[in-house]
C-alpha positions as CSV (number, residue, x, y, z in Angstrom):
1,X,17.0,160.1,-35.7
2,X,15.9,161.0,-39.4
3,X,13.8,163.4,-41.2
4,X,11.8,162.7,-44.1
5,X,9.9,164.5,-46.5
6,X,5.8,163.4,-46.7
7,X,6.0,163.9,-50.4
8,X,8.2,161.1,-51.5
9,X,9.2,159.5,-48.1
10,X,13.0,160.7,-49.3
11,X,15.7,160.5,-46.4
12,X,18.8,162.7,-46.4
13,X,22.0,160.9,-47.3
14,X,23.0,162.4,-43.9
15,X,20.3,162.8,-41.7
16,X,22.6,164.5,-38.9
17,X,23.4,167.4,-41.6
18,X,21.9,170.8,-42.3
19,X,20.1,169.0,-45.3
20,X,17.2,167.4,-43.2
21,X,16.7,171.0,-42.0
22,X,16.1,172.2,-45.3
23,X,14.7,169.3,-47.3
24,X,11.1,170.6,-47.3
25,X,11.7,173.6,-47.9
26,X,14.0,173.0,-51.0
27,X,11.9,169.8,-51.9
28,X,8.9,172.4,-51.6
29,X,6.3,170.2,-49.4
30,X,5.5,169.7,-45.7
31,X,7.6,168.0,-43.7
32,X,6.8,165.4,-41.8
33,X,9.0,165.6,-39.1
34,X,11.6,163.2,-37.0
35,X,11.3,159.4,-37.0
36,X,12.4,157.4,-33.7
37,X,13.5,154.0,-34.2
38,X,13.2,151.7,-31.7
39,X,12.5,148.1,-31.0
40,X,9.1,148.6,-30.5
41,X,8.0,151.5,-31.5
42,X,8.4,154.2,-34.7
43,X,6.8,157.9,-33.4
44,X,5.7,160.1,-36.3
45,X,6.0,163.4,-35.4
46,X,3.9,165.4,-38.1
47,X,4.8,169.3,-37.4
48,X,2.0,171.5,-38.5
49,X,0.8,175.1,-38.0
50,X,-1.9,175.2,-35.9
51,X,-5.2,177.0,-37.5
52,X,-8.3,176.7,-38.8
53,X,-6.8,173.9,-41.1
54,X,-4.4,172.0,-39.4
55,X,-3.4,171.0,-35.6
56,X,-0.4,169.4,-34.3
57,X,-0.6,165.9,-34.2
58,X,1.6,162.8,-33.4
59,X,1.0,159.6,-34.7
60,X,2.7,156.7,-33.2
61,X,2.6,153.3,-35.3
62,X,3.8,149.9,-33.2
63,X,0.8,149.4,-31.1
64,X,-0.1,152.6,-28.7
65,X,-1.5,155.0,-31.4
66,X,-2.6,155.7,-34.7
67,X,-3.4,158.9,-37.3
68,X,-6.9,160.2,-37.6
69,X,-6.5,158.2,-41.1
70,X,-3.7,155.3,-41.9
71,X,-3.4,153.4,-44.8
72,X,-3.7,149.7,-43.7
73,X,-2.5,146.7,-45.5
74,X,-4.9,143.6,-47.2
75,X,-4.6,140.2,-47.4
76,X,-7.2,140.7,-50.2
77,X,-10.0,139.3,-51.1
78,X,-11.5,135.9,-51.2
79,X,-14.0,134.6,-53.1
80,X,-16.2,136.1,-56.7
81,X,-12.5,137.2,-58.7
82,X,-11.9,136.4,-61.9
83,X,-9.6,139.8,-62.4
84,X,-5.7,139.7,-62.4
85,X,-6.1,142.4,-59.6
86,X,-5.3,141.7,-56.1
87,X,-6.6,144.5,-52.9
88,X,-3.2,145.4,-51.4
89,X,-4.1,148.1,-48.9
90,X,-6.9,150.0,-47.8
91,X,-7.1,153.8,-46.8
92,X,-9.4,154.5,-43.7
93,X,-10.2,157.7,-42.3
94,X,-13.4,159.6,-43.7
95,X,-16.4,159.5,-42.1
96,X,-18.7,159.7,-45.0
97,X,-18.6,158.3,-48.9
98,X,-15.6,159.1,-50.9
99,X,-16.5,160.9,-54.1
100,X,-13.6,161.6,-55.6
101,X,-9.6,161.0,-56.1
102,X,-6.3,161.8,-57.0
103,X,-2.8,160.3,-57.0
104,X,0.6,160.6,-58.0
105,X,3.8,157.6,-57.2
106,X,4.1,159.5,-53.2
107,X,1.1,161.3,-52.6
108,X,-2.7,160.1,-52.4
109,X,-5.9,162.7,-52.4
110,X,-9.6,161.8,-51.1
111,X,-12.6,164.3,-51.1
112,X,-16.0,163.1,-49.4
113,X,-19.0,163.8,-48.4
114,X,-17.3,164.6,-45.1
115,X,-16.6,167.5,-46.5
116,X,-12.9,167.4,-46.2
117,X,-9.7,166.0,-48.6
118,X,-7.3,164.4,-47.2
119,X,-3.7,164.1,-48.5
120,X,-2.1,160.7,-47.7
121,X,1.7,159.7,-47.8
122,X,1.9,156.3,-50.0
123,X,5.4,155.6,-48.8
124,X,4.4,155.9,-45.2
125,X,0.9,154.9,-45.3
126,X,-0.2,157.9,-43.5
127,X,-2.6,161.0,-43.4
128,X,-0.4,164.0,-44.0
129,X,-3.3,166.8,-43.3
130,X,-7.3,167.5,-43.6
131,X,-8.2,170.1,-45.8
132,X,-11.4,171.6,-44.0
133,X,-13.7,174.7,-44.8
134,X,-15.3,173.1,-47.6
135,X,-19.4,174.0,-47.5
136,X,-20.9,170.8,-48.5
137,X,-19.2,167.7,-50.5
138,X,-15.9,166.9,-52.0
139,X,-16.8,166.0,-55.1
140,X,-13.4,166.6,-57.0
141,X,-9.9,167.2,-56.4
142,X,-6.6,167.7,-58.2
143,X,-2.9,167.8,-57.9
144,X,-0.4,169.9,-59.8
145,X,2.9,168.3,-59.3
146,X,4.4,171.5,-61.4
147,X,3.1,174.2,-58.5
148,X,2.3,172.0,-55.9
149,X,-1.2,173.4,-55.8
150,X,-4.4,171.0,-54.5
151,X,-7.5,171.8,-56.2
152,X,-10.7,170.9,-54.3
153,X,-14.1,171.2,-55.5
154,X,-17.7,171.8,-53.3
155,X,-20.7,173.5,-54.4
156,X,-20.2,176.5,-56.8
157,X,-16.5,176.9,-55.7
158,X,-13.0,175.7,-55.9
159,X,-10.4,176.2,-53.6
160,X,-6.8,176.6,-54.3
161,X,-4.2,174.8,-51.6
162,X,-0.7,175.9,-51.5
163,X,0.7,172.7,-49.8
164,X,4.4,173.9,-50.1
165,X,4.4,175.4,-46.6
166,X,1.0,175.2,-44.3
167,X,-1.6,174.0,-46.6
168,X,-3.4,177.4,-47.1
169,X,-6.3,178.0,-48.9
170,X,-4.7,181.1,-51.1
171,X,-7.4,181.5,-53.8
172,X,-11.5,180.3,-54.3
173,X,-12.6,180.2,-57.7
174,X,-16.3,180.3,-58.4
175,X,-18.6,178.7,-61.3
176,X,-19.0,182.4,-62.9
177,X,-15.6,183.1,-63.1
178,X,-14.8,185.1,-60.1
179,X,-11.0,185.1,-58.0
180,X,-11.1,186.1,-54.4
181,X,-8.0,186.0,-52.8
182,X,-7.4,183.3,-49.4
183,X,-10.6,181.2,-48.2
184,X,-14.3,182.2,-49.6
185,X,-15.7,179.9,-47.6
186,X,-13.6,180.3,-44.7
187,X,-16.9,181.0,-42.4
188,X,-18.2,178.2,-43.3
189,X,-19.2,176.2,-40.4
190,X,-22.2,174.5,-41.0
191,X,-23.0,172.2,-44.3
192,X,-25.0,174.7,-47.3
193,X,-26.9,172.8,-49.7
194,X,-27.5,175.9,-51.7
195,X,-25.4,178.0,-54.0
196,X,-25.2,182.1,-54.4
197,X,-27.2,184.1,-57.0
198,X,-25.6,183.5,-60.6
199,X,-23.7,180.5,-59.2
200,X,-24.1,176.2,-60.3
201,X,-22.6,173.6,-59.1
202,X,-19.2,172.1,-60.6
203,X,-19.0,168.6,-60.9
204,X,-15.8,168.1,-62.2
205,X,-12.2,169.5,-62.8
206,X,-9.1,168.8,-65.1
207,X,-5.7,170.5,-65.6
208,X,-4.2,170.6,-68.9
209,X,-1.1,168.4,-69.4
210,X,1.2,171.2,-68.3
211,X,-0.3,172.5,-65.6
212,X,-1.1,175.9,-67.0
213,X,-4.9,175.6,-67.4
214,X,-7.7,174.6,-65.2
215,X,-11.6,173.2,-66.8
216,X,-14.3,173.4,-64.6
217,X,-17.4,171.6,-65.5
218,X,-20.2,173.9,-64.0
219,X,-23.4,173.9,-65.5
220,X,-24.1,173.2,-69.2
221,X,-20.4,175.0,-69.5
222,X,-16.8,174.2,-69.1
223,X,-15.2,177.6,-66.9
224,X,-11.4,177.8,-67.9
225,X,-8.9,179.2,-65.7
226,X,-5.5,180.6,-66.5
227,X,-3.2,179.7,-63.4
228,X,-0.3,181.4,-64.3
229,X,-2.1,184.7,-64.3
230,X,-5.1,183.3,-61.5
231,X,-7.6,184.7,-63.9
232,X,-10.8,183.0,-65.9
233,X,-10.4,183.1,-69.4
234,X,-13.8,181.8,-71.0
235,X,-16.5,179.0,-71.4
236,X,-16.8,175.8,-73.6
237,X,-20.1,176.0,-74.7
238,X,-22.5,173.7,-76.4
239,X,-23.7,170.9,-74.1
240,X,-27.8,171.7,-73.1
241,X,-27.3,169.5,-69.6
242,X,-25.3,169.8,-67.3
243,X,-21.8,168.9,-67.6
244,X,-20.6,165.6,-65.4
245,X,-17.3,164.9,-66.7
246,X,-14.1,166.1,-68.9
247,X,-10.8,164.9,-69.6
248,X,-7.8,167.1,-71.0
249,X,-5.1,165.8,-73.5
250,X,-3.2,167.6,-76.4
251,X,-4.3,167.5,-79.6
252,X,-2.1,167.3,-82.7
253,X,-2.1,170.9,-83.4
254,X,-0.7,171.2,-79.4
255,X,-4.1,172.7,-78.8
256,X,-5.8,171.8,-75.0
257,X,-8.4,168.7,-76.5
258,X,-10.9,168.8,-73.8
259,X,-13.9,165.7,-74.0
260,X,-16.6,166.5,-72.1
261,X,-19.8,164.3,-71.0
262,X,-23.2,165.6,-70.0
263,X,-26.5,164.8,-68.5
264,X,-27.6,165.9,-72.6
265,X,-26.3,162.1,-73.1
266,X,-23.8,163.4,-75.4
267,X,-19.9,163.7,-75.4
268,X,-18.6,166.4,-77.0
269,X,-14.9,167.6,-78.3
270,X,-12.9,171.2,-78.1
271,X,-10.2,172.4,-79.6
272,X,-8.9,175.0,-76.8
273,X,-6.1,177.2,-78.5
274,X,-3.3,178.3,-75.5
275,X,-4.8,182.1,-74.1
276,X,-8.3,181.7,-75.7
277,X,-10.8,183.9,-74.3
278,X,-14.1,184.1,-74.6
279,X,-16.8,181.4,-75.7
280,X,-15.3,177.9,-77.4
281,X,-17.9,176.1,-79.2
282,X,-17.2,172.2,-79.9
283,X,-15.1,171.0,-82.8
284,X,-17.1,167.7,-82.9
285,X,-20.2,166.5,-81.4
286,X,-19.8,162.4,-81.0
287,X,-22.9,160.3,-82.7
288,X,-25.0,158.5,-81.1
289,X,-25.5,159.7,-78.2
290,X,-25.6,157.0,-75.0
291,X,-29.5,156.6,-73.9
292,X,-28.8,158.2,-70.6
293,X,-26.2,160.4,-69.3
294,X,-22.6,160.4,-69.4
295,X,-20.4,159.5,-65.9
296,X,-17.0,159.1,-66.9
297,X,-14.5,159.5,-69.6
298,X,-11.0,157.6,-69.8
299,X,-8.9,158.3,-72.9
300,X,-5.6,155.7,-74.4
301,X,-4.1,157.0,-77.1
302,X,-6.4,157.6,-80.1
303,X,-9.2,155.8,-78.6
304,X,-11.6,157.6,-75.8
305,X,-14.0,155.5,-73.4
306,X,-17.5,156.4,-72.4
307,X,-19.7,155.0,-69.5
308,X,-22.8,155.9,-68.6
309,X,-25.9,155.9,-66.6
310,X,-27.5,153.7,-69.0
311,X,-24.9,151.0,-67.6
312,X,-23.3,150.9,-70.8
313,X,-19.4,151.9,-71.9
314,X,-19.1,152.9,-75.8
315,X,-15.5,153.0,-77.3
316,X,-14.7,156.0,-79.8
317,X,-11.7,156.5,-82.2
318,X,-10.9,159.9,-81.3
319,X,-8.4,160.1,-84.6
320,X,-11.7,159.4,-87.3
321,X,-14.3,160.7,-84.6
322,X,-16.8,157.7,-84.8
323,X,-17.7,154.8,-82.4
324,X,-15.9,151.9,-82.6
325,X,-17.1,149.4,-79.8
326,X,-20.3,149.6,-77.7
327,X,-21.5,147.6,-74.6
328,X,-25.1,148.1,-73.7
329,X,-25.2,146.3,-70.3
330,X,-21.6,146.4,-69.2
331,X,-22.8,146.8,-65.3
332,X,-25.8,146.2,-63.7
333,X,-26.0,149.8,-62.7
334,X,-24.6,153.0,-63.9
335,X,-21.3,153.2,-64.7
336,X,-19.5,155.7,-62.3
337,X,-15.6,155.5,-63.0
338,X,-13.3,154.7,-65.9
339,X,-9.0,153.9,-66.0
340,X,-6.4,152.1,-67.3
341,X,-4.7,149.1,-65.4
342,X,-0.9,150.9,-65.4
343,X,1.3,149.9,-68.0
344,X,-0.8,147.6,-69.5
345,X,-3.6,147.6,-72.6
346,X,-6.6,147.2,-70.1
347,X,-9.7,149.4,-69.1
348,X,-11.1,149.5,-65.7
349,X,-14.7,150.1,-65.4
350,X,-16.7,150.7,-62.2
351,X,-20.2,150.6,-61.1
352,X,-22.9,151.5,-58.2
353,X,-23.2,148.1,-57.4
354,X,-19.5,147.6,-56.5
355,X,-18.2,145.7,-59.1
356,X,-14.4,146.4,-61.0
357,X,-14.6,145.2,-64.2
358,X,-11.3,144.9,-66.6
359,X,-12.1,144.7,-70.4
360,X,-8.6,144.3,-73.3
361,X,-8.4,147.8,-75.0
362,X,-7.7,146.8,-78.4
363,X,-11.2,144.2,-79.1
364,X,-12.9,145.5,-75.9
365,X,-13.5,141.2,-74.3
366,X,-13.8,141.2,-70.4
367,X,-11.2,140.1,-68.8
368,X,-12.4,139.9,-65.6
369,X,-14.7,141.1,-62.5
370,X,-14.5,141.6,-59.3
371,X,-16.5,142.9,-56.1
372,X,-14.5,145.7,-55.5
373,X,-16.7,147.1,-52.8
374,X,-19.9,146.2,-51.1
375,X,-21.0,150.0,-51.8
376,X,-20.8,152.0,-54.5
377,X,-17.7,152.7,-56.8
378,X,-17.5,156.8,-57.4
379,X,-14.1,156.7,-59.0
380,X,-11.0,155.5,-60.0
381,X,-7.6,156.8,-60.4
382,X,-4.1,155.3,-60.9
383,X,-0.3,156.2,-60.6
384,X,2.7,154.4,-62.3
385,X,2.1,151.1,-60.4
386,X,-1.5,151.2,-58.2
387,X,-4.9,151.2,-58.9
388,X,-7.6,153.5,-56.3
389,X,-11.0,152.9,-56.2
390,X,-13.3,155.7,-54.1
391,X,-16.3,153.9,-52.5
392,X,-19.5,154.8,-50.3
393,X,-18.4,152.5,-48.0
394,X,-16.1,155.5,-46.8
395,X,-12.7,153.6,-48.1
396,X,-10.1,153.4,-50.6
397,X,-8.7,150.6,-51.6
398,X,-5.3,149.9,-52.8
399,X,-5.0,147.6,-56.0
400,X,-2.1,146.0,-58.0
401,X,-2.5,144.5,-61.4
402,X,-1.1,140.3,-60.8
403,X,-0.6,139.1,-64.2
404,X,-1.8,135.2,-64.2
405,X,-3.4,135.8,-60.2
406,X,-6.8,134.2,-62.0
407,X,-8.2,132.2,-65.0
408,X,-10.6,134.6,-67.2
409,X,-14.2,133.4,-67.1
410,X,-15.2,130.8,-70.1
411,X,-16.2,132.7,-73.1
412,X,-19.3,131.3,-72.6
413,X,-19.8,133.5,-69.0
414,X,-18.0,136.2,-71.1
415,X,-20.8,136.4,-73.4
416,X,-23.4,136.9,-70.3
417,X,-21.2,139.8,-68.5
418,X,-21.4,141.9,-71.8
419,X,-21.2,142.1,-75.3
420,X,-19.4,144.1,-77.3
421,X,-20.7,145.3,-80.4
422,X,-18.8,146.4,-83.3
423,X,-20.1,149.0,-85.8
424,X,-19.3,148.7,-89.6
């Protein structure tokens, strides 16, 4: 009999010493209880407080039973690839779209329209716990490896998971800035399409590269949060629609460089010193504008990635703040999710039609295509080795990047499938 920990799938060197008793709680994450080898069968015995979050549950893999969600290997996918990426393993266990994702090498997070997140194990292919509670969709969610806080977003409000014991809500932040301690929305029973006076919705969240700072897009402003002290700190300001997307980096003065993209059709830049308060105003507003507005952001290096409703994806040099590249009609539809292939000089680019596009960085050419889902595409995320891609279809799929797997289209096709335009 062994133990393992659901964050990394790590076994004690001795499983019949003290260590396995205390290997979650050093390792600070759930346990996931004992493993029975047999011939036939494995039992996964997930040990979980029981409340308005989590129940006991057993999951037993070999044939007799299996979790509310699993993570089920593919023999991939026949037929319309021309990209060098091959569907390894699919995740199953929402019952509506999946809006939104996050992953690190062990551990796998899905919000939907179901109104949960789930947190998967990628070593054993299994759904750790549901986060419930929320009052309508899961439209984004974060991990901090650093605290081992989960960050899920619905409505005006974000709750704060402390998933080092019993995955408790301990904080909701809201859009204008206020901290209530435990669940805000723990009456929450029914789905609420509306939000409370002096409220907006937030679409999106990023954590600074150290973990110390949460961004909030909420309304035409960017809401920051100090997570050291659990306090909100001030606004980003300067966008006239509403804010759908931001990425966080450093910039060479060690500053926070926060990208934003709005509804406005514009992408704008911010400077964010560490402990600024109050309103931040843009240190460069990005010309021109796309023709419709802005879904998704993805950032290598210098060089920062824009895609859009107006199907197209515009390449920027970050370091001389000017477009580079453009693509009018990368997709047939908007463009819903950027990432990088892991490892390698590649963009993934993902539409409402279902297609997964890979483009080369440096002279944005296709690489390749294909039909990733037959719904919908709302995001993408990667970890050292994997690609994820959040569908409608209520999945996520598993990718890996197969260098040679497929021929690249004739340039000829190339040509068809997008353009890409270089500016003088």
């Amino acid at each position: 009999m062994t133990f393992i920990c659901v964050s990394d799938g790590r076994i004690p060197a001795d499983p019949w010493s003290s260590e396995r008793k205390t290997l979650g709680r050093r390792h600070g994450c759930l346990l996931a209880g004992d493993v029975n080898h047999s011939r036939s069968l494995i039992k996964l015995i997930k040990y979980q407080h029981v409340d308005n979050e989590l129940e006991r549950e057993w999951v037993e893999v070999g044939g007799l039973k299996c979790a509310e969600g699993v993570i089920n290997p593919t023999g991939g996918l026949k037929g319309g690839r021309t990209a060098p990426l091959q569907c390894v393993a699919m995740a199953e266990g929402h019952t509506k779209p999946v809006l939104c994702l996050d992953a690190t090498d062990e551990l796998l997070f899905t919000g939907s329209k179901d109104r949960t997140c789930k947190m998967w194990n990628l070593v054993t292919g299994q759904e750790i716990v549901t986060l419930k509670g929320h009052p309508n969709n899961v439209v984004s969610v974060k991990y901090c490896r650093n605290s081992c806080l989960v960050f899920t977003v619905s409505t005006s409000y974000i709750k704060v998971w402390d998933i080092r014991d019993s995955a408790k809500c301990v904080r909701t932040f809201t859009s204008s800035g206020q901290v209530v301690s435990g669940d805000a929305c723990a009456g929450t029973t029914t789905r609420t399409i509306t939000t409370a006076q002096g409220e907006c919705q937030i679409n999106q969240i990023a954590l600074n590269p150290s973990g110390s700072v949460l961004y909030a897009a909420a309304g035409n402003t960017v809401r920051t949060w100090d997570l050291n002290r659990m306090l909100a700190t001030g606004k980003l300001t300067g966008h006239i629609g509403s804010v759908m997307c931001l990425t966080v980096g450093y910039s060479c003065g060690g500053k926070d460089q926060v990208i934003t993209g709005s509804k406005d059709h514009y992408v704008k830049i911010f400077d964010v010193a560490e402990g600024a308060q109050g309103n931040v105003g843009p240190a460069h507003n990005f010309e021109p504008p796309h023709y419709d507005g802005i879904e998704c952001l993805a950032v290598h290096g210098d060089i920062l990635f824009s895609g859009s409703r107006d199907n197209g994806i515009k390449k920027w040099d970050l370091g001389q703040q000017e477009l580079i590249q453009q693509i009018p009609n990368a997709h047939k539809d908007w463009v819903c999710a950027l990432a990088f292939v892991p490892g390698r000089p590649m963009l993934l680019s993902a539409c409402r039609a279902g297609m997964l596009k890979v483009w080369n960085v440096d002279n944005f050419t296709p690489i390749g295509e294909i039909k990733g889902h037959d719904s919908p595409i709302n995001a993408i995320c990667t970890n050292s080795k994997q690609i994820f891609t959040a569908s409608s279809d209520c999945r996520v799929k598993l990718w890996s990047y197969v260098p040679g797997l497929t021929p690249c289209l004739p340039r000829r096709v190339l040509a068809i499938k997008g353009r890409a335009t270089s500016l003088p």
